[in-house]
PLY file of the C-alpha trace (Angstrom):
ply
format ascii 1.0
element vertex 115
property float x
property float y
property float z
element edge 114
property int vertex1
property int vertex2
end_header
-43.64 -31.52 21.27
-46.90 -32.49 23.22
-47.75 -31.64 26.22
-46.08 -33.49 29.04
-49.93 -35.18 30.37
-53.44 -35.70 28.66
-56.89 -34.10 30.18
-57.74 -38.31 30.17
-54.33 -39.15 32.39
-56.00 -36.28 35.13
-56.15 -37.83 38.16
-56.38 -37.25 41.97
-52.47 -37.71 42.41
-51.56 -36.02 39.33
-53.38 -32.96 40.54
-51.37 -33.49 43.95
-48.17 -33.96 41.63
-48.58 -30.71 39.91
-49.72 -28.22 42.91
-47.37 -29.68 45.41
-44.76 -31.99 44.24
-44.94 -34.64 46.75
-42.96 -37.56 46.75
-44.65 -41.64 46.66
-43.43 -41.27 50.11
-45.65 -38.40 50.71
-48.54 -39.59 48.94
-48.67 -42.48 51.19
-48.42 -39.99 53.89
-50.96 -37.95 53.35
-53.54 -40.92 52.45
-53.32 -42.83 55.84
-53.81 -39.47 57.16
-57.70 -39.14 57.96
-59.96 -36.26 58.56
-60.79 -37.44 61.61
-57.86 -39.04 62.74
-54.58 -38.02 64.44
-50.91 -39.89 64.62
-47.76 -39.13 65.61
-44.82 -39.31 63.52
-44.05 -42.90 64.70
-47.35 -44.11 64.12
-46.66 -42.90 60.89
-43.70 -43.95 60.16
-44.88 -47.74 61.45
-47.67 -47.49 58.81
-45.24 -46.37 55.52
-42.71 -48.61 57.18
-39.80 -45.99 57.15
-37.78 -44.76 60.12
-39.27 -41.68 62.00
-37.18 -39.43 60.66
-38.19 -39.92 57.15
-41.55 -39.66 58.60
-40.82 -36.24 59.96
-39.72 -34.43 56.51
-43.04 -36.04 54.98
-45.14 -34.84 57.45
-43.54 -31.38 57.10
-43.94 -31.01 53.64
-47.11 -31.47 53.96
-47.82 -28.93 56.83
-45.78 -26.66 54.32
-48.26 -27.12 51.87
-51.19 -26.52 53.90
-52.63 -29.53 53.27
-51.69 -31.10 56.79
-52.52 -29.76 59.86
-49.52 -30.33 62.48
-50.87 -29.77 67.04
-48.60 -29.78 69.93
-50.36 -31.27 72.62
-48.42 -31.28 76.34
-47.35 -34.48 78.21
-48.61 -33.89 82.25
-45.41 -34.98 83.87
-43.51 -32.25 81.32
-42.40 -31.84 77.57
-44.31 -31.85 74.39
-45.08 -33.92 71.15
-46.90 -33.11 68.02
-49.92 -35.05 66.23
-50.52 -34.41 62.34
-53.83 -35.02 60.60
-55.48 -34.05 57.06
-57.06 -31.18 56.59
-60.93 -31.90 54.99
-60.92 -32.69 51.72
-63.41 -29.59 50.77
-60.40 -27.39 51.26
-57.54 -28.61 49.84
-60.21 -28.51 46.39
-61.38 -24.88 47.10
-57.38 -23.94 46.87
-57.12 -26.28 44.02
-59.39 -25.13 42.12
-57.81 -21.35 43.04
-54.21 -22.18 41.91
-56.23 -23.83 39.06
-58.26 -20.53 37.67
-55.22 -18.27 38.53
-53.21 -20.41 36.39
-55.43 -20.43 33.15
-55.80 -16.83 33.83
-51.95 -16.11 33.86
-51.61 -18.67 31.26
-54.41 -17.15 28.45
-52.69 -13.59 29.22
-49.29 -15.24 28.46
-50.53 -16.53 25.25
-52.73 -13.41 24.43
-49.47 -11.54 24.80
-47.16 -13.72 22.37
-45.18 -12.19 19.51
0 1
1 2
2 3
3 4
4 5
5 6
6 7
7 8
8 9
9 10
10 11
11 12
12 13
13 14
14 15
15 16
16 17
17 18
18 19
19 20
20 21
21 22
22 23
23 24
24 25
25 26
26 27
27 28
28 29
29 30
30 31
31 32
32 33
33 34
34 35
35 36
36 37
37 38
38 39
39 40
40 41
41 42
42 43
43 44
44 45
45 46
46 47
47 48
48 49
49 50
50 51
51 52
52 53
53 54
54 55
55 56
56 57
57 58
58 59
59 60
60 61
61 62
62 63
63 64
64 65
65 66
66 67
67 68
68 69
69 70
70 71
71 72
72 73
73 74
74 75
75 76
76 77
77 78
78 79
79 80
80 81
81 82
82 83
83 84
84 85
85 86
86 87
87 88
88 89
89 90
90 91
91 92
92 93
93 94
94 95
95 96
96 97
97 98
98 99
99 100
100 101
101 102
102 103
103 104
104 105
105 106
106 107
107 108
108 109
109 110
110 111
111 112
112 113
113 114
């Protein structure tokens, strides 16, 4: 049995497959999502061209993995809504590259430790 990807097939969304599980529908989420920009859930949702609510559980996910910052910002007249933008790049890598050395660590021990 090999193993289920190569070191060559490494690439930016297979790194995002393997720490967070995100969906194409994600993906796309998170990559009209700039650093320095902020949209609502149905500007997003007119830029993946889904329905808002679809939009939503994306956008969630993402703030659920940290990798997606999520502000409520207050209407004058009354009420609330929330805008979502990426967090900087240089972050999301620092806790990649955490998960990463934790894993090999907890992975050699594992195979130090076979019988």
């Amino acid at each position: 049995m090999s193993p289920k990807f190569s070191v060559e097939d490494v690439d930016c969304e297979t790194v995002l497959d393997c720490l967070y599980d995100l969906s194409k529908v994600e993906k796309k989420v998170l990559s009209i999502l700039g650093e320095d920009e902020e949209l609502r859930t149905r500007d997003v949702a007119e830029e993946i061209d889904k329905d808002q609510s679809t939009a939503y559980r994306a956008l969630e996910k993402l703030v659920g993995c940290g990798i997606v910052y999520k502000e409520k910002r207050t209407i004058r007249n009354g009420g609330y809504y929330y805008v979502y933008s990426a967090r900087p790049m240089e972050h999301v890598q620092e806790e990649a590259k955490d998960c990463l050395n934790e894993w090999y660590e907890n992975m050699k021990d594992a195979i130090d430790n076979m019988d």
